[in-house]
C-alpha positions as CSV (number, residue, x, y, z in Angstrom):
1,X,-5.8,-33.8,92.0
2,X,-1.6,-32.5,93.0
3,X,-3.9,-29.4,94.9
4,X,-5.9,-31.8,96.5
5,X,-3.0,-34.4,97.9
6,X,-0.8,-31.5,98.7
7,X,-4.0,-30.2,101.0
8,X,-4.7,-32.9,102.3
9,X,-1.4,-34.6,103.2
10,X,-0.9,-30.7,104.7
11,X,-4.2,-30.7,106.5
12,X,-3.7,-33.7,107.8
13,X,-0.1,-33.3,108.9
14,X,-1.2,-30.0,110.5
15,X,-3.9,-31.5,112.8
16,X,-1.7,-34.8,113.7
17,X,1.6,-32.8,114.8
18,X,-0.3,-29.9,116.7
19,X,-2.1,-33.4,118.8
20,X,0.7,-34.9,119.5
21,X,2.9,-31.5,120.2
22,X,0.2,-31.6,122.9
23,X,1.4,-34.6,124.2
24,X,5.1,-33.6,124.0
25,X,5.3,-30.1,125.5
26,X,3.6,-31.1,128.5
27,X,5.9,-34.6,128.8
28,X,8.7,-32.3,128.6
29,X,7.5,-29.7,131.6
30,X,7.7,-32.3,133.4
31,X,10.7,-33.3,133.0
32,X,9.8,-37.0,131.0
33,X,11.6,-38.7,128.8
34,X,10.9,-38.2,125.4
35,X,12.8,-40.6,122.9
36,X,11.3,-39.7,119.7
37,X,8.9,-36.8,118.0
38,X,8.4,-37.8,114.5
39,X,6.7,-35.9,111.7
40,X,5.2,-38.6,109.4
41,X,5.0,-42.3,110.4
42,X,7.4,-45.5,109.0
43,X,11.1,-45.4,108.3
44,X,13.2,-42.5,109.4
45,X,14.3,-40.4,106.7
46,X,16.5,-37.3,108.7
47,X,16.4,-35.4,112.0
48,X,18.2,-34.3,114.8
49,X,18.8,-35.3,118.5
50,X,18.7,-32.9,120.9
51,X,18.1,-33.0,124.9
52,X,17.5,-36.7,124.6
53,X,15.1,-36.8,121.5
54,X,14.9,-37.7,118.1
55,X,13.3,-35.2,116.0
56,X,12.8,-36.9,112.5
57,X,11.2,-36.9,109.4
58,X,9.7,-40.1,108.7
59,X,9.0,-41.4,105.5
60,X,4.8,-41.6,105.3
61,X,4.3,-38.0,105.1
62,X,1.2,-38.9,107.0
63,X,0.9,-37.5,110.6
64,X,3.1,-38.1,113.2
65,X,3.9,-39.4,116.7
66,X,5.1,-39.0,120.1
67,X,7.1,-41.7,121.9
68,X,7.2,-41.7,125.6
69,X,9.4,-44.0,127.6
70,X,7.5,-46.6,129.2
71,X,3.9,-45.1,128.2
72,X,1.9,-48.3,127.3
73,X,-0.9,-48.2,129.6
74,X,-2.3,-51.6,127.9
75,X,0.2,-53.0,127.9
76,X,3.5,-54.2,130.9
77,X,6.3,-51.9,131.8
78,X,9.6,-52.3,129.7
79,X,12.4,-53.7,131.6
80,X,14.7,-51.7,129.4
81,X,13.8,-48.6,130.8
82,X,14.8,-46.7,134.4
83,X,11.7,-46.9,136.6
84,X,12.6,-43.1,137.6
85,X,12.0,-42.6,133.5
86,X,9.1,-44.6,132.8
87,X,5.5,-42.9,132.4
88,X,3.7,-45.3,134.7
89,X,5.9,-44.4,137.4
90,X,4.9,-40.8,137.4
91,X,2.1,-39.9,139.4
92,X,-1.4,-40.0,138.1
93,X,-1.8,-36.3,138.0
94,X,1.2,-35.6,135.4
95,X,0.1,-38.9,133.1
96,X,-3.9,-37.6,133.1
97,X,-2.6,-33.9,132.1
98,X,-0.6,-35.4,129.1
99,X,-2.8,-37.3,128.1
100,X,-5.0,-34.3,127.8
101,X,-2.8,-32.3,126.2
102,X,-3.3,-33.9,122.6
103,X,-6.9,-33.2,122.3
104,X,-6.5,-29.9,124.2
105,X,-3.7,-28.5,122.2
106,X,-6.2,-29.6,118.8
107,X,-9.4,-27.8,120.7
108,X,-7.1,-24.4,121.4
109,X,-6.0,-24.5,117.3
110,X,-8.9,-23.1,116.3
111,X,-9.0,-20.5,118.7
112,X,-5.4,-19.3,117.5
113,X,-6.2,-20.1,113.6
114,X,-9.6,-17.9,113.6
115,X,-8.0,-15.3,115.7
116,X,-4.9,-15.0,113.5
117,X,-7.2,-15.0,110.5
118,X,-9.2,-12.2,112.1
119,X,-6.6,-10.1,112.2
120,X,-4.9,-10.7,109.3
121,X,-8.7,-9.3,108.2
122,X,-11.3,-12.3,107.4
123,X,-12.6,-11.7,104.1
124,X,-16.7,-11.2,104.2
125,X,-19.0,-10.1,102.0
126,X,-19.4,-6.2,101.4
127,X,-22.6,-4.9,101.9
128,X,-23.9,-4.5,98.1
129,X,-27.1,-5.5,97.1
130,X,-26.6,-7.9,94.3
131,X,-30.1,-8.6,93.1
132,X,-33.6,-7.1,94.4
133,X,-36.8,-9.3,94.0
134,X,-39.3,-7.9,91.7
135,X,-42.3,-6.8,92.9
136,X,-40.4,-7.5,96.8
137,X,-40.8,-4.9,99.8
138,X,-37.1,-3.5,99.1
139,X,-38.1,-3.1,95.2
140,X,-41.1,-1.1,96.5
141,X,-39.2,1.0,99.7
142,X,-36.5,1.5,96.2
143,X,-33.5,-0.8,96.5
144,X,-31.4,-1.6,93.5
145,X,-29.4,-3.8,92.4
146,X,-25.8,-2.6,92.7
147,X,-26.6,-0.6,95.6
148,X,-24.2,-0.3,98.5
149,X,-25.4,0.1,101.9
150,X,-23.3,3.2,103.4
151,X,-25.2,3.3,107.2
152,X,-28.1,2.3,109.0
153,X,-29.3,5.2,111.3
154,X,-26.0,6.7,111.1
155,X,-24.2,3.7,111.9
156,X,-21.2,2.7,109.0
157,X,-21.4,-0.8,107.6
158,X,-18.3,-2.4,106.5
159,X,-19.7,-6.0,105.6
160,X,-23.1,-7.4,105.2
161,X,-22.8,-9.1,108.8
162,X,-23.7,-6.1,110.1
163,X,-26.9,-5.4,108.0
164,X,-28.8,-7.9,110.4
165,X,-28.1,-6.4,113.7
166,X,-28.5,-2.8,113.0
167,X,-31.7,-3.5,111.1
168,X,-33.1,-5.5,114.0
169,X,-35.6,-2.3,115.3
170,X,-37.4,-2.4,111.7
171,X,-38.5,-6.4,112.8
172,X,-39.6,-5.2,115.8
173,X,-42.6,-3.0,115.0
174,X,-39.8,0.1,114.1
175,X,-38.2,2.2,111.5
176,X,-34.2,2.4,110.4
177,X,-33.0,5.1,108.1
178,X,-30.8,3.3,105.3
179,X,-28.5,5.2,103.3
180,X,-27.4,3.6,100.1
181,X,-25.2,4.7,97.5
182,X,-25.8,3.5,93.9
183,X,-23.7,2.7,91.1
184,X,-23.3,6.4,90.0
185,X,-22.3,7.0,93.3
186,X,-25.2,9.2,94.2
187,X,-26.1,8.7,97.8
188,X,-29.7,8.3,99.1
189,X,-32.1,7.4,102.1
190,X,-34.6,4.8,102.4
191,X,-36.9,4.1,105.3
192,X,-37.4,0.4,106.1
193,X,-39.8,-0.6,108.1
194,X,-42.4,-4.2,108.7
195,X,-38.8,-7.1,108.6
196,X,-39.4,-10.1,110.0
197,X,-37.2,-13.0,111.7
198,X,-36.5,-15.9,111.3
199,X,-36.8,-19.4,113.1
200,X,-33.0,-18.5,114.8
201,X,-34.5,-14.9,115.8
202,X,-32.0,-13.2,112.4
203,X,-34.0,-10.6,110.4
204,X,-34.5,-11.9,107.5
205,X,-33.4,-10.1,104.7
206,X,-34.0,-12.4,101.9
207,X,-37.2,-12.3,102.9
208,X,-37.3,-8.8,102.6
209,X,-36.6,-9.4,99.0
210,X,-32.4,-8.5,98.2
211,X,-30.0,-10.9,97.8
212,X,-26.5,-10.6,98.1
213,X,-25.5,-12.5,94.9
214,X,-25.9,-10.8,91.6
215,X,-27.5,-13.0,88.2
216,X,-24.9,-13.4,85.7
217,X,-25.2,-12.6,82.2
218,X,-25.5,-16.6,81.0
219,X,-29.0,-15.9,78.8
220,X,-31.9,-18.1,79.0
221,X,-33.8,-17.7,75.3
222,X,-37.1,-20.0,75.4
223,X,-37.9,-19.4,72.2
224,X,-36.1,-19.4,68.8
225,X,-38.5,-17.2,66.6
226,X,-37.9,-14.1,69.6
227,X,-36.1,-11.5,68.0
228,X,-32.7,-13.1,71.2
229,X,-33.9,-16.6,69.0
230,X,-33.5,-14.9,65.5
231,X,-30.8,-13.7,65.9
232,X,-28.7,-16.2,66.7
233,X,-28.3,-16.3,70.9
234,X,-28.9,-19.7,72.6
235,X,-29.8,-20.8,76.1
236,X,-26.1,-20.7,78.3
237,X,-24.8,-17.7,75.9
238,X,-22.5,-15.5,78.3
239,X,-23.1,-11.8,77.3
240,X,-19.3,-10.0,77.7
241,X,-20.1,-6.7,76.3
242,X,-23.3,-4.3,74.9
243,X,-21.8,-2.1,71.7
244,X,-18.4,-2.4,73.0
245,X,-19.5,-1.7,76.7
246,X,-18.8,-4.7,79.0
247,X,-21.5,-5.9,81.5
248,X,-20.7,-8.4,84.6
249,X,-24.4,-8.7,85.9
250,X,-28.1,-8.8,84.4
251,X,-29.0,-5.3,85.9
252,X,-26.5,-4.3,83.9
253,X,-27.0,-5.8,80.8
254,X,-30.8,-4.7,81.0
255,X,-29.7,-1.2,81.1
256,X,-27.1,-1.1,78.3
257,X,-30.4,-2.9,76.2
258,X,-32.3,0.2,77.3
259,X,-32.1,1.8,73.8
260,X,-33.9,1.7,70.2
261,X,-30.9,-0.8,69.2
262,X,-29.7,-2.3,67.4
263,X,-27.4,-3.5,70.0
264,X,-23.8,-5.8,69.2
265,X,-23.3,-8.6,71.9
266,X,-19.9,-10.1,72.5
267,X,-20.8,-13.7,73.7
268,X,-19.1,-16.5,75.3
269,X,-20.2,-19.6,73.8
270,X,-17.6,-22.3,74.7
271,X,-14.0,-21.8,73.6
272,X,-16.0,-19.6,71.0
273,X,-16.3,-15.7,70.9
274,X,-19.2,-14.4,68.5
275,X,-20.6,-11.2,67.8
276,X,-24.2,-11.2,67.5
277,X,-26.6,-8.4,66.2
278,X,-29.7,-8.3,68.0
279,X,-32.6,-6.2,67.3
280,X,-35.8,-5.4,68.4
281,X,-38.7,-6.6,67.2
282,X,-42.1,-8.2,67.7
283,X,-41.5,-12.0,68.1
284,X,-43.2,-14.7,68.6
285,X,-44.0,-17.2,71.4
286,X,-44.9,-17.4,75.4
287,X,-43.8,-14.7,77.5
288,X,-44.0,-13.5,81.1
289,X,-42.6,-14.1,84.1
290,X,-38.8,-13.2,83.6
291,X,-38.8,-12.9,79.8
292,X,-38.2,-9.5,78.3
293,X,-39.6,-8.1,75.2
294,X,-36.3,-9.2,73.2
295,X,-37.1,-12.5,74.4
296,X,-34.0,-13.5,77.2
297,X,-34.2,-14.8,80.5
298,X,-32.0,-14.4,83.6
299,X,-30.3,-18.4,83.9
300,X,-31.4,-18.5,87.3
301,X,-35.0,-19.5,86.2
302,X,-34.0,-22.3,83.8
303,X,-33.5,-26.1,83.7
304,X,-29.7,-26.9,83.8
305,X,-29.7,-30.1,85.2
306,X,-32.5,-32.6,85.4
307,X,-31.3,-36.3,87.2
308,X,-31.5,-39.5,85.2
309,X,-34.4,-41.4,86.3
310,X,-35.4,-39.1,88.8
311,X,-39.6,-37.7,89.0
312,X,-38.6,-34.5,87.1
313,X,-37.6,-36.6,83.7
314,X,-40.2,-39.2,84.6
315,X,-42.6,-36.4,84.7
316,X,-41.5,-34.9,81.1
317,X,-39.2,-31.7,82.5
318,X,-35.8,-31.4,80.2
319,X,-32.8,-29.4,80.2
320,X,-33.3,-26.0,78.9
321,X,-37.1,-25.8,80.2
322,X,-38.3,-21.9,81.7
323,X,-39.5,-22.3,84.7
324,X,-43.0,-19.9,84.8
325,X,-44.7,-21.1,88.1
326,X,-45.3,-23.2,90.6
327,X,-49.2,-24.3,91.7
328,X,-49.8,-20.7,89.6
329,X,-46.8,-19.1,92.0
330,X,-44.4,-17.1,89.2
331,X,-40.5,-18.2,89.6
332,X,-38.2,-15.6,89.7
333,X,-35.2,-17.0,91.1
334,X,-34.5,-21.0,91.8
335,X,-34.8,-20.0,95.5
336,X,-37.8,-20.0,95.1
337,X,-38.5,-22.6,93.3
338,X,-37.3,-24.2,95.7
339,X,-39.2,-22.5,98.3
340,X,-42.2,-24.0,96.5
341,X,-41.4,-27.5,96.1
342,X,-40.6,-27.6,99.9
343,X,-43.9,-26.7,100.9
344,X,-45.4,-30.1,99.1
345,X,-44.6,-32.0,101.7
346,X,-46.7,-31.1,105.1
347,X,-44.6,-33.1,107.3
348,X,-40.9,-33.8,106.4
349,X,-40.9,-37.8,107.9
350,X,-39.8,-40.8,106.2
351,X,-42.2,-42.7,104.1
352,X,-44.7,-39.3,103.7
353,X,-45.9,-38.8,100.2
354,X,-45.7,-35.0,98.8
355,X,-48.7,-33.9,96.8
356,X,-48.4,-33.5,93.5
357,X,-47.7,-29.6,92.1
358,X,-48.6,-28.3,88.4
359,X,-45.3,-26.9,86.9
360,X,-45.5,-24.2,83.7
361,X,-42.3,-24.7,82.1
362,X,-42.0,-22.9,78.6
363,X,-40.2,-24.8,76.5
364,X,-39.4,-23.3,72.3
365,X,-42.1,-20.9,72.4
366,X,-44.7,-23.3,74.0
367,X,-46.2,-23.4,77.4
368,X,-46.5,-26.6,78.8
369,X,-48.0,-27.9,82.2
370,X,-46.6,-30.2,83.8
371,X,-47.9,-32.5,87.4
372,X,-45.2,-33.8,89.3
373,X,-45.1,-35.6,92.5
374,X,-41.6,-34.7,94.0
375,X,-40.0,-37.6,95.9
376,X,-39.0,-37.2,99.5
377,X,-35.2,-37.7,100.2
378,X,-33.2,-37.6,103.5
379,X,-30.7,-35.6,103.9
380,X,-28.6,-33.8,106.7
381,X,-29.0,-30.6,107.5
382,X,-27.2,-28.8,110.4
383,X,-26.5,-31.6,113.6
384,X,-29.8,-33.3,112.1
385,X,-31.5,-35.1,109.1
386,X,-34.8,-34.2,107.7
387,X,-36.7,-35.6,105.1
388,X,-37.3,-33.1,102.0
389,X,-39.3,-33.3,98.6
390,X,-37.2,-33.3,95.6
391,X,-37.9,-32.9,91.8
392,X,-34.9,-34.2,90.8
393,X,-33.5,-30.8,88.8
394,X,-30.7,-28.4,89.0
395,X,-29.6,-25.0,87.8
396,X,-27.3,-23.8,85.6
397,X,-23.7,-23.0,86.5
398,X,-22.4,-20.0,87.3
399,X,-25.7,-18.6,87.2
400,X,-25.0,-15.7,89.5
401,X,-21.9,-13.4,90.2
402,X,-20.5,-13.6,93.4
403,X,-20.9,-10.9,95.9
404,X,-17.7,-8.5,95.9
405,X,-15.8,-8.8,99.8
406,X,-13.7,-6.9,101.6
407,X,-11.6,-7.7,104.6
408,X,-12.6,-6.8,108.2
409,X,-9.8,-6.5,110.5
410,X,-10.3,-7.0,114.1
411,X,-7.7,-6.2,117.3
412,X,-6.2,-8.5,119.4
413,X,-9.0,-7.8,122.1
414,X,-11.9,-7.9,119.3
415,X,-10.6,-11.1,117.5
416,X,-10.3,-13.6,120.4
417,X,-14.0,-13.4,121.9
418,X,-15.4,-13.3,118.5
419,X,-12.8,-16.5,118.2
420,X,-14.4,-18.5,121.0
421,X,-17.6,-17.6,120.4
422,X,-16.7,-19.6,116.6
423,X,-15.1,-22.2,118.2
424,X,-18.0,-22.9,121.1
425,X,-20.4,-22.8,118.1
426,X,-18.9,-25.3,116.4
427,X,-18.0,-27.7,120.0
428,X,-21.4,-27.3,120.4
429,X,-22.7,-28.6,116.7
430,X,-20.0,-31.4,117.0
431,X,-21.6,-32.7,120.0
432,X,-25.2,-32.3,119.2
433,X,-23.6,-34.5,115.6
434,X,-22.0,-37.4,118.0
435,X,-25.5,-37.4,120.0
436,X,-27.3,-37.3,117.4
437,X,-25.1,-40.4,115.9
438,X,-25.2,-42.2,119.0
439,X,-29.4,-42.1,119.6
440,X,-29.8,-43.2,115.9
441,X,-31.3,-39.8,114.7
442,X,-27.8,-39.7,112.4
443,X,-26.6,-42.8,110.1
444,X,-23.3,-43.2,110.3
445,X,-22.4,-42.9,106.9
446,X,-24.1,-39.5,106.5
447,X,-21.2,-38.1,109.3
448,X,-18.3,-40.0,109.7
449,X,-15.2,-39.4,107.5
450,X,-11.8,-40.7,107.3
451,X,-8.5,-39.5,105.4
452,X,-10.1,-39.3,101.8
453,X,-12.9,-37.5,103.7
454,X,-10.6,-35.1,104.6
455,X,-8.2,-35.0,101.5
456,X,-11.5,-33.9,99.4
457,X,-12.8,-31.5,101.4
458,X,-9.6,-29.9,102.3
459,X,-8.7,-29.4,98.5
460,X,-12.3,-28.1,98.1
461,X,-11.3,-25.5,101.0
462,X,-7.7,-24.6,98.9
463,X,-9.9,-24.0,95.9
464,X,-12.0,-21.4,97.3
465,X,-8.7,-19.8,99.3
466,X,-6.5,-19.3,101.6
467,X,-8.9,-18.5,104.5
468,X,-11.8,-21.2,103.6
469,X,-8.5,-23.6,103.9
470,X,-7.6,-22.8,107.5
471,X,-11.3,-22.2,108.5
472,X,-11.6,-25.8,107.7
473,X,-8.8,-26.9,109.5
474,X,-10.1,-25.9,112.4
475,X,-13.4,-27.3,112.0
476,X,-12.0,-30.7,111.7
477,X,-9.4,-29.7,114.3
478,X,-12.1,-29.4,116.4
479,X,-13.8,-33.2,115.8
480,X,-10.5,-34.4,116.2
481,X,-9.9,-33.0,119.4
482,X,-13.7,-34.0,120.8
483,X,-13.5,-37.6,119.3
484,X,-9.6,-38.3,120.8
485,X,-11.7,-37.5,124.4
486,X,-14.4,-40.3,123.9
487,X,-13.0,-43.3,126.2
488,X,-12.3,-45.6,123.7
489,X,-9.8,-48.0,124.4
490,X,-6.4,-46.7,122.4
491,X,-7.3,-43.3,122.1
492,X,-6.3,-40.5,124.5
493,X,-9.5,-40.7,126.4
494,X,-9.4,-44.5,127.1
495,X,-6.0,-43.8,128.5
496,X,-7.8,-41.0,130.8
497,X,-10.0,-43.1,132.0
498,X,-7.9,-45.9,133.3
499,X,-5.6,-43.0,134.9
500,X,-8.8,-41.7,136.3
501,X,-9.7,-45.2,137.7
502,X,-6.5,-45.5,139.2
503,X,-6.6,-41.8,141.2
504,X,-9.9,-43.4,142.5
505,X,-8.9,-46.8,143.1
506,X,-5.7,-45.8,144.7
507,X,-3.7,-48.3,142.3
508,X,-3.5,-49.4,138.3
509,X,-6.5,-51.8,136.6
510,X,-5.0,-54.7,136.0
511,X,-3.1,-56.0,133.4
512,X,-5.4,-58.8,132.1
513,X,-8.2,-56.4,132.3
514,X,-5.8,-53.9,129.9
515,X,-5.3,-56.4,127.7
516,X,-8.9,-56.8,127.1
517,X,-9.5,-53.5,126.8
518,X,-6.7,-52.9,124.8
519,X,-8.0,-55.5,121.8
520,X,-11.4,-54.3,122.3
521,X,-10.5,-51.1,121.2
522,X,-8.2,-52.0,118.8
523,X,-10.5,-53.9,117.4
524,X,-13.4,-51.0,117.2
525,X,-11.0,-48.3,115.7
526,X,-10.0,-50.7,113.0
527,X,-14.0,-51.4,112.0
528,X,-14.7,-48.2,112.0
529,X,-11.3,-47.0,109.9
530,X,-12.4,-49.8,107.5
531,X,-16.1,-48.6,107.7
532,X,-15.0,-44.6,106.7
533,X,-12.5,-45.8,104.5
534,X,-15.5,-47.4,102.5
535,X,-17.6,-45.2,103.4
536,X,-15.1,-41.3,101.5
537,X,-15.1,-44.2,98.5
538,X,-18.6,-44.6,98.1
539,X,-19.1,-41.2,98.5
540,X,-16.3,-40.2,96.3
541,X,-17.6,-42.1,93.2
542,X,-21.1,-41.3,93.8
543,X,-20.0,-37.8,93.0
């Protein structure tokens, strides 16, 4: 909760000061008068005056302002202050530009944030192959797990980024030379040929059958009278070590089981440490799919979650459940279970029934089908919502390891095109979101957010790091920025406009006409506030 207020009061002070610094540098080139820049909103607490303004700190550590003398465009021109001084007195030109600044300065953030981060070197993700589909096309060419990918056709790869690209002639009816080197460190070639691409034109190499993520070594044991059941190992068991040798991923843990046995597992159960003796032996019970002959399971194909009242526990499914197949497809991973259930539902619109699928779940030694009719929920994906069938079950945590990363450092020249090309990506998702809001296709509670909003996900983004922080402030930077251009009445870009009616008009809107305007707008900004205020609650406790 302390990580999460610190972020977010950070975050939020961040994006507020670099908007109205906007507004402030540009007042100043021109020589305005600037009586007050205050970090933090309410009573001052200490500052300094210099060259006519009052740099404070403020006692809401909440954002910030800008004062400018005479700058009330809703409003009528202070006596108190010098006409030569005031705002309104300068021409159009200068007013429109800072106006602009604010949202400017918060759309050029990102671009200085990614390019900084890029670099300082952006962590990515190595290019390891952390699991390898059985029976997939990269199994068969002779993938492995732990494999790292040295070159394609001669060509180094530092991250898994550049797998896509340089494989791109073996989705397009060629051949690439792949040389991996494996966990011994002995170096090989493999010839891949027949990718495909997806919908966006990437090769697709989860199709192709490796994954970057590894599975853990959380057990799944289906059935207590397997020689994993007798002797003692339960469903969410962490194995630590094999006889003393320690094991991080399934691969891993399947080799060091290799042997006659019998083999001494360190487990994590809980706060708990056991040692448990596991041997081989006959068994008893349902096997196949992922079950080996001592009887355990990779996590990744078992129950963890299943929601209360939801189709899944309507249907019968419960916590701890193997999942075998799907409409006789075998599971080997929750993606594709997934997969699966997706393809239930034909057409992904609202009020469309998904047919019902026959689940074999294997549940103490038994196999059990089950028939259950997932039920369709929306939800938003990308700058849209779709409509997608749901069972109503999750996975375990910390079912697989995380892929090992290294940083990519980029030169001054490299960093700031691949920095605009992030930041037009994500100017262009925020206005195909705000489109998408304003023709109905997006419900406003599924987008907006307000300061809890933005609180939870920026302690979310500390959590993960240092990088995912900043990346994050920029993304909101970037909504910031776009949404302070809309011409609202009270934000910069109702200001704009009036400035932009008066270049046209030749002279100001009138004051009754401001007025309006001016408690129109107030009025919106403070629905909506109240709306997304409601709005990060709700979603807060439904979490």
């Amino acid at each position: 909760m302390v990580t999460t207020l610190v972020a977010g009061l950070v975050m939020l002070g961040v994006l507020v000061v670099i908007h109205e610094f906007g507004h402030f540098i540009v007042a100043k080139a021109f020589g305005m008068e600037v009586p007050v820049f205050s970090v933090g909103m309410g009573p001052r607490v200490l500052g300094v005056r210099l060259g006519g303004t009052d740099y404070r700190l403020s006692a809401l550590p909440v954002g910030g302002y800008v004062q400018l003398a005479g700058a009330d465009a809703f409003g009528e021109e202070d006596a108190d202050i010098d006409p030569i001084d005031s705002f309104l007195k300068r021409p159009v030109w200068q007013r429109l530009l800072v106006m602009l600044a604010g949202p400017v300065f918060n759309l050029l953030l990102p671009v200085v944030v990614f390019t900084a981060v890029l670099m300082a070197g952006e962590p990515q993700v190595a290019p390891y192959v952390g699991m390898v589909m059985p029976d997939s096309a990269a199994e068969a060419v002779g993938f492995r797990p732990g494999d790292r990918i040295v070159a394609v056709d001669g060509a180094a790869t530092e991250v898994w980024n550049d797998l896509p690209e340089l494989m791109a002639p073996a989705a397009a009816g060629g051949s690439v030379s792949v040389t991996v080197e494996g966990e011994a460190g002995a170096s090989r070639t493999i010839q891949v040929s027949g990718l495909t691409t997806m919908e966006d034109g990437v090769v697709d190499l989860g199709g192709f059958g490796f994954r970057t993520k590894g599975v853990s070594t959380k057990v799944g044991v289906d059935d207590s009278r397997s020689p994993a059941g007798l002797a003692g190992l339960r469903t969410g068991d962490v194995v630590l070590s094999v006889n003393g040798e320690p094991v991080a991923t399934w691969h891993q843990m399947q080799r060091a089981l290799a042997g006659p046995g019998p083999f001494v597992l360190e487990v994590e159960r809980g706060d708990e440490r056991p040692k448990i003796t596991l041997e081989r032996g006959e068994g008893a019970g349902a096997s196949g799919g992922t079950r080996d002959a001592l009887g355990l399971s990779p996590i990744n194909v078992f129950v963890g979650a299943v929601t209360e009242g939801g189709r899944a526990e309507q249907a019968g499914v419960r916590i701890g459940d193997r999942m075998v197949s799907v409409d006789g497809q075998e599971i080997r991973d929750w993606s594709e279970l997934l997969t699966l259930v997706g393809k239930t539902a034909e057409d992904h619109a609202e009020g469309s029934e998904p047919r019902a699928l026959t689940l074999l779940v294997v549940r103490d030694g038994a196999t059990l089908p089950i028939t259950l009719v997932p039920e369709m929920v929306r939800e938003v994906v990308g700058t849209g919502a779709r409509f997608r069938p749901l069972m109503g079950v999750g996975w375990y945590n910390e079912a697989y390891v995380a892929p090992p990363t290294v940083r990519k450092y980029y030169g001054l020249f490299e960093a700031v095109p691949v920095a605009l090309g992030q930041v037009r990506e994500l100017f262009g998702h925020t206005l195909e979101v705000l489109g998408n809001l304003f023709t109905g296709e997006l419900k406003p509670q599924e987008t907006l957010g307000g300061p809890i909003e933005i609180f939870r996900v920026a302690g979310e983004g500390a959590s993960r790091g240092f990088f995912s922080y900043v990346q994050i402030l920029a993304t909101i930077s970037i909504s910031l920025g776009i949404v302070n251009l809309l011409p609202i009445p009270v934000l910069d870009g109702g200001h704009i406009v009036l400035y932009v009616i008066e270049a046209v008009r030749g002279r100001p809107v009138s004051l009754a006409i401001r007025e309006k305007m001016q408690m129109v707008g107030v009025l919106a900004l403070a629905a909506v506030m109240l709306f997304v205020a409601v709005n990060d609650v709700s979603r807060w406790l439904s979490e």
